[in-house]
N, CA and C atoms as a LAMMPS dump frame, in Angstrom:
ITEM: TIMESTEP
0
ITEM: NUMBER OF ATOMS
348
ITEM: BOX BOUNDS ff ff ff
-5.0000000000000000e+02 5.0000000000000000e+02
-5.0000000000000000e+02 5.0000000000000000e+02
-5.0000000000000000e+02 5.0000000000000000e+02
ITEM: ATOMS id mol type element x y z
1 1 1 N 328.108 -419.777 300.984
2 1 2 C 329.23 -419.059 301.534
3 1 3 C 330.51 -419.581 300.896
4 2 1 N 331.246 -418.517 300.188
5 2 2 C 332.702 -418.635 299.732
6 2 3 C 333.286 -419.337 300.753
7 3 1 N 334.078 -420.288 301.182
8 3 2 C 335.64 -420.712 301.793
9 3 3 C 336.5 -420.663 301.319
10 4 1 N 337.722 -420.145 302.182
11 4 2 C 338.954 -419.454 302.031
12 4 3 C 339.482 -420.295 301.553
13 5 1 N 340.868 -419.267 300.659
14 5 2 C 341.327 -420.243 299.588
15 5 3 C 342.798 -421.052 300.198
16 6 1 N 342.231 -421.109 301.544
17 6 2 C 343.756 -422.178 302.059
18 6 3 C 343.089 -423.562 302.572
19 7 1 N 341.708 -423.267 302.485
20 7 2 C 340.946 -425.014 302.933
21 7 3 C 340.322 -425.636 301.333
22 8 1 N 340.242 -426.817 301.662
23 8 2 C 339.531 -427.38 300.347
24 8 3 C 338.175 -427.703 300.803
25 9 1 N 336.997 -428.176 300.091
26 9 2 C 335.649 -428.355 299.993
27 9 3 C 335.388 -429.473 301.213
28 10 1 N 336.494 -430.597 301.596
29 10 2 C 336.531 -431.496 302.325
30 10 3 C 336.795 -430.897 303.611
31 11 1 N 337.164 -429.785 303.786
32 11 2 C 337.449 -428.981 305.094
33 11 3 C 339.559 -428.829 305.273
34 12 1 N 339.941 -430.373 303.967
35 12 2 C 341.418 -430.3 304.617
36 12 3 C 342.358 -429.387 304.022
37 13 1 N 343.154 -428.638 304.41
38 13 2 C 343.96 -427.61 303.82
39 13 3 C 344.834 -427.714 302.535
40 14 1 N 344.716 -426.798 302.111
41 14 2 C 345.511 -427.155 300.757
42 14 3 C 347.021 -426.335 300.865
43 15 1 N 347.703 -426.621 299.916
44 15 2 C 349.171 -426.199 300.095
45 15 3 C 349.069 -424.385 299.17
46 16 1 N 349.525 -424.11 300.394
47 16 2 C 350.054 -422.404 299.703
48 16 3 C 351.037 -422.167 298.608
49 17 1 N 350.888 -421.277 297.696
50 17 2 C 351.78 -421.386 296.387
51 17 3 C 352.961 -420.893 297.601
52 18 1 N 353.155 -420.677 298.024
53 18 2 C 355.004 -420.027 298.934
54 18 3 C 354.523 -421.109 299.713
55 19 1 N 355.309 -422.13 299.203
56 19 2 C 355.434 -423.132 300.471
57 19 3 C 356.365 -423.84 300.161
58 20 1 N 357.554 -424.255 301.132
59 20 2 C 358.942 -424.647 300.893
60 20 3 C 358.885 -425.954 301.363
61 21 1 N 359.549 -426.942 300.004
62 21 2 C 359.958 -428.415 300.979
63 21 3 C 361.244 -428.826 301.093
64 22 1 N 361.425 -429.949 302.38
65 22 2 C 362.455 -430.001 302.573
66 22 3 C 363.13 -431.349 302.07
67 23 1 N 363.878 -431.102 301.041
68 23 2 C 364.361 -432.569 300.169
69 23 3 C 364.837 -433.147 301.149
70 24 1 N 365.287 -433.172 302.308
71 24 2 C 365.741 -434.373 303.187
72 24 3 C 364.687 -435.308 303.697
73 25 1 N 363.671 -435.002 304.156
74 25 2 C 363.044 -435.171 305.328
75 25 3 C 361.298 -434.93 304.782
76 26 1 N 361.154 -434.097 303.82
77 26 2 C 360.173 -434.021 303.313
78 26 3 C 359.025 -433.141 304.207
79 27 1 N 359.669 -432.541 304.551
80 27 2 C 358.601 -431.512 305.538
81 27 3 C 358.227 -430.634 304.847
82 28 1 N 357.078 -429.907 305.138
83 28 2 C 357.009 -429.025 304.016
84 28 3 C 355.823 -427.733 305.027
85 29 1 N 356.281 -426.298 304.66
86 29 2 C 355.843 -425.131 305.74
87 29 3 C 355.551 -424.317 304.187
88 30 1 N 354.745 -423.209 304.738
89 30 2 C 354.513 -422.213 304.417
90 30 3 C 356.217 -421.273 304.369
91 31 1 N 356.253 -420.014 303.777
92 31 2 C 357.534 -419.552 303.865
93 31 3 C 357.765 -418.509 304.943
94 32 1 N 356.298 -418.479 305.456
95 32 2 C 356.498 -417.737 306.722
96 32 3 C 355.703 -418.866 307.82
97 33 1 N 356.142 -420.108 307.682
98 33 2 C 355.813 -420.996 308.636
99 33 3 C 356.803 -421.086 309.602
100 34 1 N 357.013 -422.562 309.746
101 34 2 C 357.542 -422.8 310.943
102 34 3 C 359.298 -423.268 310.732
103 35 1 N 359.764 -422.573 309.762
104 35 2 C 360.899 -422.58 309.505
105 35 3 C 362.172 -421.757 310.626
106 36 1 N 363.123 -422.35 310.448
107 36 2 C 363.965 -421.75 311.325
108 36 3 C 364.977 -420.91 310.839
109 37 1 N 364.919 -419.3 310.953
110 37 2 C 365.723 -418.625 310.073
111 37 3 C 367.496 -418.171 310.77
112 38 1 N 368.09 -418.474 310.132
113 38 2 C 369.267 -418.16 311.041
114 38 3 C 369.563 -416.663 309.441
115 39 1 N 370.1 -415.505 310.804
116 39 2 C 370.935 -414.681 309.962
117 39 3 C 371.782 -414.014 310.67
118 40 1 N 372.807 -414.023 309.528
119 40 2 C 373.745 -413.352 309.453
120 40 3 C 373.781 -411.977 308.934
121 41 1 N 375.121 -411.307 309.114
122 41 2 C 375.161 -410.126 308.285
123 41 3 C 374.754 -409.63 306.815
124 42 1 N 374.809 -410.766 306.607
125 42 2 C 374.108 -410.402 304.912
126 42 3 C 373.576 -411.518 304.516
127 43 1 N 373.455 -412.473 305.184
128 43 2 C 372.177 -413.438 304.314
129 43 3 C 371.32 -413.827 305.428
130 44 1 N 369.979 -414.408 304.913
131 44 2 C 369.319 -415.31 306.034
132 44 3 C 368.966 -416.819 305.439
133 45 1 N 369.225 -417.319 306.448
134 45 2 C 369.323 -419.256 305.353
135 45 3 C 367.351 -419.474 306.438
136 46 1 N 367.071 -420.274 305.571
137 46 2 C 365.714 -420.986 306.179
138 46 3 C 366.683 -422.587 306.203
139 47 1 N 365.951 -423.054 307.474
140 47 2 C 366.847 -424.365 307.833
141 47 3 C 365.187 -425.402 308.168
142 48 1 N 365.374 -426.039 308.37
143 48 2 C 364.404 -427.542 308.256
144 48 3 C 364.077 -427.518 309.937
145 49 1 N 363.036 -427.318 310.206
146 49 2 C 363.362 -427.537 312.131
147 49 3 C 363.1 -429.324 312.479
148 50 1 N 362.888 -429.592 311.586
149 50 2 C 363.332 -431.611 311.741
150 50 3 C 364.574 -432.107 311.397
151 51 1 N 364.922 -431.534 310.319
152 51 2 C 366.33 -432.253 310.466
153 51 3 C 367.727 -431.234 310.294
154 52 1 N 367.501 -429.871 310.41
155 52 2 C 368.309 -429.076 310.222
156 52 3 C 369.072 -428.931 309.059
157 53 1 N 368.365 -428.992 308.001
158 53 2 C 369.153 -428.886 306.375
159 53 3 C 368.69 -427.631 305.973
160 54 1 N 370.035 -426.45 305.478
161 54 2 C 369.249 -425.607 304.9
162 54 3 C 368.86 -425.307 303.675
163 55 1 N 367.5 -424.851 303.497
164 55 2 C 367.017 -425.123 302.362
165 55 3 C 367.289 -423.61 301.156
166 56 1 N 367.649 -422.623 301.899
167 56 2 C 367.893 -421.229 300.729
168 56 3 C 368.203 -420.555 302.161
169 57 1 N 369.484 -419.525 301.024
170 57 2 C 370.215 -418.315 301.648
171 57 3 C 369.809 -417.414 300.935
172 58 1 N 368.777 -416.224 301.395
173 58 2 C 368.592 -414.964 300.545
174 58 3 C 369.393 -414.06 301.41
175 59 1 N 369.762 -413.513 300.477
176 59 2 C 370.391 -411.895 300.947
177 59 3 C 369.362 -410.864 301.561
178 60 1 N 370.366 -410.15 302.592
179 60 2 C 369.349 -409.268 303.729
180 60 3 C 369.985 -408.039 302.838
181 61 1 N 368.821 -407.097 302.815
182 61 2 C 369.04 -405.777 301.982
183 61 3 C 369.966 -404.95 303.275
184 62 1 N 370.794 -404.459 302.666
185 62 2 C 372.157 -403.245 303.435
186 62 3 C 370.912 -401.911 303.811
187 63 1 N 369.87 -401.722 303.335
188 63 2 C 369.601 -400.447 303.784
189 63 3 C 367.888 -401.13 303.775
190 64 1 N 367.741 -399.544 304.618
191 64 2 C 365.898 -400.122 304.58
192 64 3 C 365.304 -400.107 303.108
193 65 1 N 364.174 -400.851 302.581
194 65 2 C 363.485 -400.458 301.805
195 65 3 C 362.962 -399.349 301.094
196 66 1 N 362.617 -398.62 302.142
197 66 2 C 362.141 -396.889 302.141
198 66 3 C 363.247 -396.33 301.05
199 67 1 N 364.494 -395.875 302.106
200 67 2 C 365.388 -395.558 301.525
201 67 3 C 365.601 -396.029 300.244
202 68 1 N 365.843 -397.188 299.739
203 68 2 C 366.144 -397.415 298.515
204 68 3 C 365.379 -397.05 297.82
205 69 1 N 363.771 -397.22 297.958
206 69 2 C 363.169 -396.786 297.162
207 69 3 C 363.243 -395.266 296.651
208 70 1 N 363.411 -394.391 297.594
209 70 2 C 364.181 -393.093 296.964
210 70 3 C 365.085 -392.928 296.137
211 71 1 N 366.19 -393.73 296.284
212 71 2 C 367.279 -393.616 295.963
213 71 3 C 367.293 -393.771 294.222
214 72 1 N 365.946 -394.984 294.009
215 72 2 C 366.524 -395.516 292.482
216 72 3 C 365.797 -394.122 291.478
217 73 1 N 364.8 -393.799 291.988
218 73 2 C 364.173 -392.65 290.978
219 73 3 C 364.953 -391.717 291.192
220 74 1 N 365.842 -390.896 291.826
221 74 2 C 367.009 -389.822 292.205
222 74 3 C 368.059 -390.303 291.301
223 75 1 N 368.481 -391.466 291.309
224 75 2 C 369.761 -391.783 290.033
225 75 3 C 369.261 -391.872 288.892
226 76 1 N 367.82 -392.835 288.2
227 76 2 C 367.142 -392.381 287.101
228 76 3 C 367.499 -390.676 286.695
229 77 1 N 366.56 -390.036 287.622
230 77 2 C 366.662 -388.714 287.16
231 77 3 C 368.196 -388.064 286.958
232 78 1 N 369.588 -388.47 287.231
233 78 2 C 370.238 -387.888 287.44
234 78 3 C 370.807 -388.243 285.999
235 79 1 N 370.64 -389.531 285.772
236 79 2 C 371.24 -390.291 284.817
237 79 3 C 370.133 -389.683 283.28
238 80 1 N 369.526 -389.074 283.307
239 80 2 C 368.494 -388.721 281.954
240 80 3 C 369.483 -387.479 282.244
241 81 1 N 369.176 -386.783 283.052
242 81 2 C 369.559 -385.278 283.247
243 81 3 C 371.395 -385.166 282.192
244 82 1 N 372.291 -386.018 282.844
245 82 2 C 373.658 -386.2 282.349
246 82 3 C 373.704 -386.442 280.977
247 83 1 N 372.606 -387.67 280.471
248 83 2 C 372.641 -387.776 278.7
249 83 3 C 371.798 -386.903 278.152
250 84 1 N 370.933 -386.236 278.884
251 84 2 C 370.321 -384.718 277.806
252 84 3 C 371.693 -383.953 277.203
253 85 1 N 371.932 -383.701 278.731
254 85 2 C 373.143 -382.69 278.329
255 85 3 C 374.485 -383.309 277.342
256 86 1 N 374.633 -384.43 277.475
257 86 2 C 375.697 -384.638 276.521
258 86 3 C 375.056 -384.442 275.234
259 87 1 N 374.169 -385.481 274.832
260 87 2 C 372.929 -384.788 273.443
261 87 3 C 373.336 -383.86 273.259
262 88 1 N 372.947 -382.759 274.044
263 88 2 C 372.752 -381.453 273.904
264 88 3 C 374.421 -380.753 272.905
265 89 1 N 375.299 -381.521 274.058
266 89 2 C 376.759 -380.629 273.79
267 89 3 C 377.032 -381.392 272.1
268 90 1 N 376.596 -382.298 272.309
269 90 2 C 377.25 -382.977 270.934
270 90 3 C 376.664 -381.998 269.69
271 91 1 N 375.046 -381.689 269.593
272 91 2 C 374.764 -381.186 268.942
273 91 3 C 374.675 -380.074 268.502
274 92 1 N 375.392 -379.335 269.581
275 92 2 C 375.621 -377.776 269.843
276 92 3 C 377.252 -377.767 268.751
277 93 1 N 378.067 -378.937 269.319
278 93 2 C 379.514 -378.767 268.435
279 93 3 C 379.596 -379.301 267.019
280 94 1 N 378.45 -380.287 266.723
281 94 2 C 378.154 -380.705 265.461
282 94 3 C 377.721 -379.422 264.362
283 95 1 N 376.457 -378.554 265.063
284 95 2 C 375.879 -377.514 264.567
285 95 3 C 377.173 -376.485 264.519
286 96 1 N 378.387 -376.284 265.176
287 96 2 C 379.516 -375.346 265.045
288 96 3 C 379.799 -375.769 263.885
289 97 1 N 380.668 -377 263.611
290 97 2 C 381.146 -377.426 262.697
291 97 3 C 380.251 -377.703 261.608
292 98 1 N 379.368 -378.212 261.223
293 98 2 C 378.762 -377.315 260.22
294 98 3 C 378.717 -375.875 259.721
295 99 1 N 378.124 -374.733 260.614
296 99 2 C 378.705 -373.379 260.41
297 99 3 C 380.006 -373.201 260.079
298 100 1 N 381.151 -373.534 260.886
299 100 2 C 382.762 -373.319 259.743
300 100 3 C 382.408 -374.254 258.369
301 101 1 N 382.159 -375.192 258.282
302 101 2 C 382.283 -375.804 256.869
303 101 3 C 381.19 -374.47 256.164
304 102 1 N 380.293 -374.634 256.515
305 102 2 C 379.415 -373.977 255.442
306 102 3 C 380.36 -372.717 255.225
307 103 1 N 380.45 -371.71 256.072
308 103 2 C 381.301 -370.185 255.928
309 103 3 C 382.918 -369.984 255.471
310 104 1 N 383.017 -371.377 255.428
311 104 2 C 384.352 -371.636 255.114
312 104 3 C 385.45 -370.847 255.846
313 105 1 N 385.405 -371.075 257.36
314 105 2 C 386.257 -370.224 258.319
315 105 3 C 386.977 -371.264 258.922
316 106 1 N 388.313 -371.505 258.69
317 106 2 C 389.032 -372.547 259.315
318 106 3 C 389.955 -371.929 260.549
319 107 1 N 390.659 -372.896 261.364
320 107 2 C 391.853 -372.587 261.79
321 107 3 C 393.003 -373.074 261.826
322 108 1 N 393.987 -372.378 261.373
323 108 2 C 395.182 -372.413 260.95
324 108 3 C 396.141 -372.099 262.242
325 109 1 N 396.85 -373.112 262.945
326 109 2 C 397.961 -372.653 263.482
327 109 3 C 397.43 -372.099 265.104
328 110 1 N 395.759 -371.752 265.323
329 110 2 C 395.509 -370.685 266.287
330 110 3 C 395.075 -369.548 265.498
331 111 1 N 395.523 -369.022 264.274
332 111 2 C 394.767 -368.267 263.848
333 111 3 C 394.106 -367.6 262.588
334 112 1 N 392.749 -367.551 263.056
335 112 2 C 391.533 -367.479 261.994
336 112 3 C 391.836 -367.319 260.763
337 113 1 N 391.389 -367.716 259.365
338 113 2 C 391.909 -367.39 258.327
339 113 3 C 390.349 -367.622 257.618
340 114 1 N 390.477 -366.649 256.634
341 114 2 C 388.989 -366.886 255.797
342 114 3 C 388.943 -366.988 254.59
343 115 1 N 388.948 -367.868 253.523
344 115 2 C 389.192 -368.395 252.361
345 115 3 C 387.927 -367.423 251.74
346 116 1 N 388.892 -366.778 250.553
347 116 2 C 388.215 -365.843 249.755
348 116 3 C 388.292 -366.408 248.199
């Protein structure tokens, strides 16, 4: 029988790769252990519950997950959509100006003149 990969062969537990220590005091939890999270409006600090040092402030996301996740493929797409079309215009006024050079149709002043 396989045993799980948080005990060792001796029965005693081994340390989880997400596991936070605490340089003061040397305690050391899982990152969803027994840490004490204080938050605020935009961050959450993990603090030491032995000696109260905090060990990291991550930032709390402004919107749900969900939502964002919509959000980034909707600006992708919006943002391809905007540089097609510039592409597009550039090569539409490049291809003009070629046609006057080639036909040799300039403008003068506002108006048309055709070199004969």
């Amino acid at each position: 029988m396989t045993q799980p990969a948080s005990t060792r062969g001796d029965g005693a537990p081994t340390q989880r790769k997400a596991t936070l220590f605490c340089w003061e005091c040397d305690h050391s939890s899982p990152v969803d252990g027994d840490w004490v999270l204080e938050s605020n409006g935009r961050h959450v600090a993990y603090v030491c519950p032995n000696c109260e040092t905090t060990l990291t402030k991550r930032p709390r996301p402004n919107e749900p997950t969900r939502e964002r996740a919509l959000i980034v493929p909707i600006a992708a797409w919006q943002r391809a959509i905007r540089t097609s079309t510039t592409v597009w215009r550039a090569s539409v006024e490049i291809g003009l100006s070629s046609l006057t050079i080639l036909t040799g149709v300039g403008h003068v002043s506002g108006v048309q003149a055709a070199s004969a």
